[in-house]
Backbone as ProteinMPNN parsed JSONL, in Angstrom:
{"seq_chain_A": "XXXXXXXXXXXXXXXXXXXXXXXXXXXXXXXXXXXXXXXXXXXXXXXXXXXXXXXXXXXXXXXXXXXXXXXXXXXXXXXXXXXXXXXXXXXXXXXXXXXXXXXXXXXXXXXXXXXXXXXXXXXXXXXX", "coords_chain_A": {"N_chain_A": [[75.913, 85.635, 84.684], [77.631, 88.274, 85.802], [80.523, 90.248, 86.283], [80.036, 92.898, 87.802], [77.302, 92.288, 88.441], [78.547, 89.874, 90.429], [79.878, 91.652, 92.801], [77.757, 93.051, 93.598], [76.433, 91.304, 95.091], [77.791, 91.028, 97.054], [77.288, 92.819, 98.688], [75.823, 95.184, 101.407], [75.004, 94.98, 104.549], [76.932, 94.218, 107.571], [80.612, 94.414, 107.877], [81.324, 91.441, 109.735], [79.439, 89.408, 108.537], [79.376, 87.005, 106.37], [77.64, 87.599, 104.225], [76.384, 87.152, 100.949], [78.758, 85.847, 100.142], [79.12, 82.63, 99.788], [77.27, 82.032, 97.451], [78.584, 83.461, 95.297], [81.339, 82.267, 94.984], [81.021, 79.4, 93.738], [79.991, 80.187, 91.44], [82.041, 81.885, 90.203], [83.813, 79.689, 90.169], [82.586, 78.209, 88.422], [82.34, 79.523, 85.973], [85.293, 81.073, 84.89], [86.195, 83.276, 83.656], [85.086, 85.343, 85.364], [87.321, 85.442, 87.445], [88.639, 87.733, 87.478], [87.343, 89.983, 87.91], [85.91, 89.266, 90.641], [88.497, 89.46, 92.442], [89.018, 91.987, 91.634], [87.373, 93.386, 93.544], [88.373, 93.224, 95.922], [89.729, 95.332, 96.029], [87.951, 97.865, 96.494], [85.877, 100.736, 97.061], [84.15, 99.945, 99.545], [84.288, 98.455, 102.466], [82.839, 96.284, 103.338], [82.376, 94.92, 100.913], [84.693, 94.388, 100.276], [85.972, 92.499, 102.142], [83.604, 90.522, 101.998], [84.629, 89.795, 99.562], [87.417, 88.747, 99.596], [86.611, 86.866, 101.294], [85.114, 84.71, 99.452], [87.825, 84.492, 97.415], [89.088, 83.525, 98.932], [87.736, 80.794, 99.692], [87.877, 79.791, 96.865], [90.641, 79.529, 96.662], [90.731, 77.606, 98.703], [89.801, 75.384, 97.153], [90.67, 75.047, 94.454], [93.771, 76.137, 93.994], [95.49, 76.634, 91.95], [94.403, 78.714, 89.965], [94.344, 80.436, 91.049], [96.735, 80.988, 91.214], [98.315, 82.739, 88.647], [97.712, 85.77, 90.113], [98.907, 85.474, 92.283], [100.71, 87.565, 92.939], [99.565, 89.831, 93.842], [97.948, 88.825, 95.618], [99.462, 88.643, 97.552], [100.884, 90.97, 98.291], [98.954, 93.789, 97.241], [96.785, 92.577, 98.673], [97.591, 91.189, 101.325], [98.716, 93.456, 102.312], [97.191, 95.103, 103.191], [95.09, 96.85, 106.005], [92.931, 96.224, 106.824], [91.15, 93.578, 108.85], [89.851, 91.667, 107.845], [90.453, 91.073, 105.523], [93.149, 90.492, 105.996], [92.956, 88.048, 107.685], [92.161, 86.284, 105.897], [94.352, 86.712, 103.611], [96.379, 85.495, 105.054], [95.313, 82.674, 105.505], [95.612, 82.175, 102.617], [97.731, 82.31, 101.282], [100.039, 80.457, 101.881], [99.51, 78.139, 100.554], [100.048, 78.405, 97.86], [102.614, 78.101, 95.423], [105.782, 78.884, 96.217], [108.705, 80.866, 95.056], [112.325, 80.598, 96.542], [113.01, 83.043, 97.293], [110.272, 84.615, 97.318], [108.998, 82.921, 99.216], [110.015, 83.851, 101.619], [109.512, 86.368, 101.869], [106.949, 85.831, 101.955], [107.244, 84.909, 104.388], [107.805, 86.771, 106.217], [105.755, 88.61, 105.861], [103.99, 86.86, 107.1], [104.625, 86.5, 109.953], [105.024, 89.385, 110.512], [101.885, 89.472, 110.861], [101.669, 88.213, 113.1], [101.768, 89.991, 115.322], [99.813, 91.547, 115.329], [96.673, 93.23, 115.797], [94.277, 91.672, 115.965], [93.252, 88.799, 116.702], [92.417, 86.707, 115.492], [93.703, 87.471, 113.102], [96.465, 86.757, 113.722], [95.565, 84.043, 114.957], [95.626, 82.671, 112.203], [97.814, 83.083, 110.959], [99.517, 81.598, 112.718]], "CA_chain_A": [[76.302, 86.508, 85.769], [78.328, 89.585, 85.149], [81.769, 91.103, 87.168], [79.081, 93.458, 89.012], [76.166, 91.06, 89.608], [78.746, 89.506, 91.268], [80.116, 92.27, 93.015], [76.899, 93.577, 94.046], [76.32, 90.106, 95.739], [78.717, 91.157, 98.226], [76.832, 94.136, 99.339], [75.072, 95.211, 102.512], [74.733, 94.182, 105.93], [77.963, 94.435, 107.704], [81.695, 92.973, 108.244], [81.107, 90.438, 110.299], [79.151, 88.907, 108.018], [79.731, 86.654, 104.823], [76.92, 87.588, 103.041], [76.209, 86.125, 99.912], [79.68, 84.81, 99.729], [79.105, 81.225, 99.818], [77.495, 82.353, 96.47], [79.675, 84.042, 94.365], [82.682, 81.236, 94.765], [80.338, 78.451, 92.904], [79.915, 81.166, 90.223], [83.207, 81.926, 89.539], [84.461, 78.46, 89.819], [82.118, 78.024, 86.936], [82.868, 80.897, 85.0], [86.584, 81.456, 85.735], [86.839, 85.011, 83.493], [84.693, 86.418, 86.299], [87.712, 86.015, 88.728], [89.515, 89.295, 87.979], [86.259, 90.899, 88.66], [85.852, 89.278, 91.454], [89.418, 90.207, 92.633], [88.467, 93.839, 91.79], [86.242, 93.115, 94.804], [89.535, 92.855, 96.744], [90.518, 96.96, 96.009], [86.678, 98.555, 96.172], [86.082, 101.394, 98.818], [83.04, 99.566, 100.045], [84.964, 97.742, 103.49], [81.862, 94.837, 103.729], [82.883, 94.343, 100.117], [85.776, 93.734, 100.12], [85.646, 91.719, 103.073], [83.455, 89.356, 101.101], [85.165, 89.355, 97.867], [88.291, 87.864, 100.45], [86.178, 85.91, 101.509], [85.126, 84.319, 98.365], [88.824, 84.165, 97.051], [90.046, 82.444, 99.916], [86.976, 79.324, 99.296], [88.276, 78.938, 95.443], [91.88, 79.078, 97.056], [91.014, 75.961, 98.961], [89.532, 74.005, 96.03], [92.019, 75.756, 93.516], [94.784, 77.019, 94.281], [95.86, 77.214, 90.823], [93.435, 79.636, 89.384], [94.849, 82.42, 91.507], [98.289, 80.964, 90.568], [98.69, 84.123, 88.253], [97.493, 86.281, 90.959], [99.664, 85.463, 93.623], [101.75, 88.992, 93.529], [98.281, 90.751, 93.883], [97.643, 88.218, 97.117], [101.167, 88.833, 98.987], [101.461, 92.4, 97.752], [98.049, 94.631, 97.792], [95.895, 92.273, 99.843], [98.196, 91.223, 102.478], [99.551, 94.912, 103.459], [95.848, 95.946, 103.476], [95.047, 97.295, 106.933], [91.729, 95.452, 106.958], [91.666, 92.43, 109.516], [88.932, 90.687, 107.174], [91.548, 90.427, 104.524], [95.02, 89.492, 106.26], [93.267, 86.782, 108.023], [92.006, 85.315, 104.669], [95.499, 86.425, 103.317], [96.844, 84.354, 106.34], [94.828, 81.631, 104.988], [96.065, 81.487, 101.288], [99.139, 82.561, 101.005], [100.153, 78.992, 102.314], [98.607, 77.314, 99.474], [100.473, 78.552, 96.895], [104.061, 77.538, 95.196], [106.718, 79.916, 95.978], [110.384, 80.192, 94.73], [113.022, 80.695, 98.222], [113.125, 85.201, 97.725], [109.014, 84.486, 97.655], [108.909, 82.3, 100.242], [110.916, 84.75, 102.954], [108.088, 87.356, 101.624], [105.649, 85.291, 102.591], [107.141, 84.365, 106.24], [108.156, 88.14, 106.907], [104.025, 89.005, 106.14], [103.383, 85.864, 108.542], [105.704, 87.399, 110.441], [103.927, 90.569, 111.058], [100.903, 89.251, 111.066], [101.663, 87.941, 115.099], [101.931, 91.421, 115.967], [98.447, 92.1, 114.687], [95.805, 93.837, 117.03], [93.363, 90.693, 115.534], [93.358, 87.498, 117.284], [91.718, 85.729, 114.36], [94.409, 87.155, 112.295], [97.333, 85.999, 114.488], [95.916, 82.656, 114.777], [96.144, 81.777, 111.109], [99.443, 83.252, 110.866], [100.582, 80.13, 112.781]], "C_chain_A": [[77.513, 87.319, 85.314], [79.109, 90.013, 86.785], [80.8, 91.918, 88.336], [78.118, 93.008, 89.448], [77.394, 90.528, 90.905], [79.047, 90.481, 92.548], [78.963, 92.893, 94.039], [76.045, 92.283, 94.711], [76.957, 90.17, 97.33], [78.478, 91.841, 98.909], [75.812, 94.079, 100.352], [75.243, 94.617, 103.885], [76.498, 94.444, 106.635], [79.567, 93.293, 108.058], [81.916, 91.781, 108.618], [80.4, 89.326, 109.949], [79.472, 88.371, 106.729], [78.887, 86.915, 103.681], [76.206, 86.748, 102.27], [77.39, 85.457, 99.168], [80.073, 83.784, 99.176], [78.098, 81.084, 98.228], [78.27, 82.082, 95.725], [80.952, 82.88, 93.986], [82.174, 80.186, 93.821], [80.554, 78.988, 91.461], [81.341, 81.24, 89.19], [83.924, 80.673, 89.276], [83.922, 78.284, 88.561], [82.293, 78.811, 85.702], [84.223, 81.413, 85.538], [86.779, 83.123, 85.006], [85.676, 85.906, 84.39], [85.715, 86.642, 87.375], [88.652, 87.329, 88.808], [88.664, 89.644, 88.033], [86.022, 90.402, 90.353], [87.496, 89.683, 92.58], [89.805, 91.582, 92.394], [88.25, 94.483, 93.035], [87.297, 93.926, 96.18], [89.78, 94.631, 97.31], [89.0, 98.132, 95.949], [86.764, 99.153, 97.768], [85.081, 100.602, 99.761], [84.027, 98.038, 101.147], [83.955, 96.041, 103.232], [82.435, 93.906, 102.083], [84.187, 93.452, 99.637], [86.522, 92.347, 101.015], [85.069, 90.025, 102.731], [83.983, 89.079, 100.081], [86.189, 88.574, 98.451], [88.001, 86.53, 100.746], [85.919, 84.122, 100.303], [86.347, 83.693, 97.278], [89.216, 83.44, 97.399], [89.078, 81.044, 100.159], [87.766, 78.959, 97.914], [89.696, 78.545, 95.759], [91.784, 77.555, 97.58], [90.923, 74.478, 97.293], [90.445, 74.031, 94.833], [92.591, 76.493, 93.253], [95.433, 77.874, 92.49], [95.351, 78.245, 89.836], [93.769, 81.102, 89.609], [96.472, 82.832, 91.455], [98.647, 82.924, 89.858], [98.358, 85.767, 89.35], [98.019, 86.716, 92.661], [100.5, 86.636, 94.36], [100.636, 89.623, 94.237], [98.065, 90.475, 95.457], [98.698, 89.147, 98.533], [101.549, 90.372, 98.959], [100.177, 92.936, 98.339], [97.152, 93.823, 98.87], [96.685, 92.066, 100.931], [98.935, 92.129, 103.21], [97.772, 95.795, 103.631], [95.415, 95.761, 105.458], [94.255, 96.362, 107.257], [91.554, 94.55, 107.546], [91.161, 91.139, 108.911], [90.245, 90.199, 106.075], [92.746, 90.234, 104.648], [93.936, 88.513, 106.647], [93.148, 86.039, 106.939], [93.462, 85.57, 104.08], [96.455, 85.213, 103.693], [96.88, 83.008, 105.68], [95.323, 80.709, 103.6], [97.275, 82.097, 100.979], [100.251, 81.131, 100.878], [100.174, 78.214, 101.174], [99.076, 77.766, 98.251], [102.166, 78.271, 96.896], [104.488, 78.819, 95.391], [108.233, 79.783, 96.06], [110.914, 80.589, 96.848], [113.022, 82.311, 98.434], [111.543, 85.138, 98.164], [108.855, 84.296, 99.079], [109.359, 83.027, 101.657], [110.134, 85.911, 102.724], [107.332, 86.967, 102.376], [105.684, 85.014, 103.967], [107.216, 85.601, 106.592], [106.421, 88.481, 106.861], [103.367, 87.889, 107.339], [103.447, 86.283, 109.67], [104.935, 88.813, 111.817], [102.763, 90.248, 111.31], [100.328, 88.392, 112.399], [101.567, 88.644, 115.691], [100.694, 91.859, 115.81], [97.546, 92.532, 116.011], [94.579, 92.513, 117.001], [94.398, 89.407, 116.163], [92.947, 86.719, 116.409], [93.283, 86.112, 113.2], [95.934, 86.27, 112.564], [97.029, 84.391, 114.28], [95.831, 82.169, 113.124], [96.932, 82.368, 110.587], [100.468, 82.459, 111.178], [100.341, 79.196, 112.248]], "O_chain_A": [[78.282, 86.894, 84.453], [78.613, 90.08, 87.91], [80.818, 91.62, 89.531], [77.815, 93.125, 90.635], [77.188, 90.746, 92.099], [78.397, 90.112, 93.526], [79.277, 93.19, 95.192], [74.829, 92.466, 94.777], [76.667, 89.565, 98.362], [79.151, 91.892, 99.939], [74.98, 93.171, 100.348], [75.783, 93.513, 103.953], [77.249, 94.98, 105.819], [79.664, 92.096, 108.327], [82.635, 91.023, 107.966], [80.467, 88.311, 110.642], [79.859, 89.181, 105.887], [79.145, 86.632, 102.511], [75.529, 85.805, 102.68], [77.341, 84.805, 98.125], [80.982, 83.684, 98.351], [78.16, 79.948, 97.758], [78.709, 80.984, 95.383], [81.389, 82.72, 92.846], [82.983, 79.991, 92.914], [81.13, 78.403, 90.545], [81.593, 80.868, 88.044], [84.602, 80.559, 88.255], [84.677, 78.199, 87.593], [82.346, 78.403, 84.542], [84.258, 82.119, 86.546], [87.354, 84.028, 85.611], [85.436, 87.071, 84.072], [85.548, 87.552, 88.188], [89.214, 87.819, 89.788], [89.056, 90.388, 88.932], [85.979, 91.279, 91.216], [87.224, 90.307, 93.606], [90.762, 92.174, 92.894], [88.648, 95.55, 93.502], [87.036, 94.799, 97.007], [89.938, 95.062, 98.452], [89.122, 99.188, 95.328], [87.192, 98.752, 98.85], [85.374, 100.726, 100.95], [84.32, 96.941, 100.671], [84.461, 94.942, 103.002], [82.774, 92.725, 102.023], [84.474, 92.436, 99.004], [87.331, 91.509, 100.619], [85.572, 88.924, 102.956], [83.787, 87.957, 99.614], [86.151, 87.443, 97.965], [88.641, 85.487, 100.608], [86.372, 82.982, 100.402], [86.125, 82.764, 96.502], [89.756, 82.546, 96.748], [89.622, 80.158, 100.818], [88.284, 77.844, 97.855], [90.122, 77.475, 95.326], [92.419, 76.587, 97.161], [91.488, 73.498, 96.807], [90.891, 72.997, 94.336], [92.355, 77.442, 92.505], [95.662, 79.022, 92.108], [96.066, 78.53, 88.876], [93.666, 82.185, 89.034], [97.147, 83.858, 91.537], [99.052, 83.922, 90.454], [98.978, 86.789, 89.055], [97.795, 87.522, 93.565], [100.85, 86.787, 95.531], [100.892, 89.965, 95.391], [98.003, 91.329, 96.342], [98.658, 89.766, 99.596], [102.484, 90.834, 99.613], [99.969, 92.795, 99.544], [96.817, 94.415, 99.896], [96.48, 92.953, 101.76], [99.573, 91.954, 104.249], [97.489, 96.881, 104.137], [95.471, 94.679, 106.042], [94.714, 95.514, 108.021], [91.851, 93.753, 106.655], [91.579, 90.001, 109.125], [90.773, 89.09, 105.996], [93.482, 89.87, 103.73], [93.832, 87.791, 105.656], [93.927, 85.093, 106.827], [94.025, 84.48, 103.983], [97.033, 84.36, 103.02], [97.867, 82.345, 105.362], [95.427, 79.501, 103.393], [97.396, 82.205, 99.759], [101.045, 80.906, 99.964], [101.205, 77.565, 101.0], [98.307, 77.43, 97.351], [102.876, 78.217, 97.901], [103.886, 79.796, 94.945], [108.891, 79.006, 96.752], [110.247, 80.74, 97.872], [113.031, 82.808, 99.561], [111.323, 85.554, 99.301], [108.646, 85.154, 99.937], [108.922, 82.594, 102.723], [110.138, 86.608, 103.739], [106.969, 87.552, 103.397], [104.7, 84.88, 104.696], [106.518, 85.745, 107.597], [105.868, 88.593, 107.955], [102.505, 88.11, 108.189], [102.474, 86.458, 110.403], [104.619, 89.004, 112.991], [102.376, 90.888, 112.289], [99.186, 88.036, 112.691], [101.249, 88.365, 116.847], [100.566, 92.932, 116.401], [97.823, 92.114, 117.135], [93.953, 92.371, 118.052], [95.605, 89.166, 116.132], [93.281, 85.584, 116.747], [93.85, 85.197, 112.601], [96.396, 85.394, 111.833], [97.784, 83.602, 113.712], [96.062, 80.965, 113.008], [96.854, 82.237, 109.366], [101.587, 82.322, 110.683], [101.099, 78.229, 112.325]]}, "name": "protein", "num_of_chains": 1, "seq": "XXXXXXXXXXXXXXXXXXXXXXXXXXXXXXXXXXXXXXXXXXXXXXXXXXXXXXXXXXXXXXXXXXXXXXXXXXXXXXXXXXXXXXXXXXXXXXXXXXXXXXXXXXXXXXXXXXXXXXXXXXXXXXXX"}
């Protein structure tokens, strides 16, 4: 499986749906140099995509956190100021789950932070 198989796994049907999500995370767990492609996923104009590629991130986040270790600016930085409600709440979700020094850490509560104010009720609640 290849960066755009996966990619193109994620496609069709709309937001509200996961797709072939529940996919793709097996995949990459097994093949870990697919996850900067699949974190590509993250910055693609295609909304449903990116939606699932979140999705997908935020399953390997539970089982390993450490994988996205190097990735963590990418998390707290472009995905968590993304407008998108699919990807703060999964932001929401893993942000948590990772080590952060004490300047990090006051990053990460100020995006929590904001993320009470949110027009999303799904994202709010896993902000607390």
């Amino acid at each position: 499986m290849t960066t755009s198989s996966i990619l193109s796994k994620l496609k069709g049907g709309d937001r509200r749906s996961i797709g072939r999500s529940n996919e793709v995370g097996p995949h990459v767990l097994a093949r870990p140099d697919l996850l900067r492609g699949l974190l590509a996923g993250l910055s693609v104009d295609n909304p449903v995509v990116r939606s699932r590629a979140a999705d997908a991130v935020e399953k390997i986040s539970v089982i390993h956190p450490e994988r996205l270790h190097p990735y963590r600016a990418k998390l707290a930085g472009e995905l968590a100021r993304c407008e998108q409600k699919e990807l703060r709440w999964r932001a929401a979700q893993m942000l948590p789950r990772f080590r952060w020094n004490t300047r990090e850490q006051q990053q990460i509560y100020n995006i929590l932070s904001d993320y009470l104010r949110d027009s999303s009720n799904i994202v709010k609640t896993f902000a607390i």
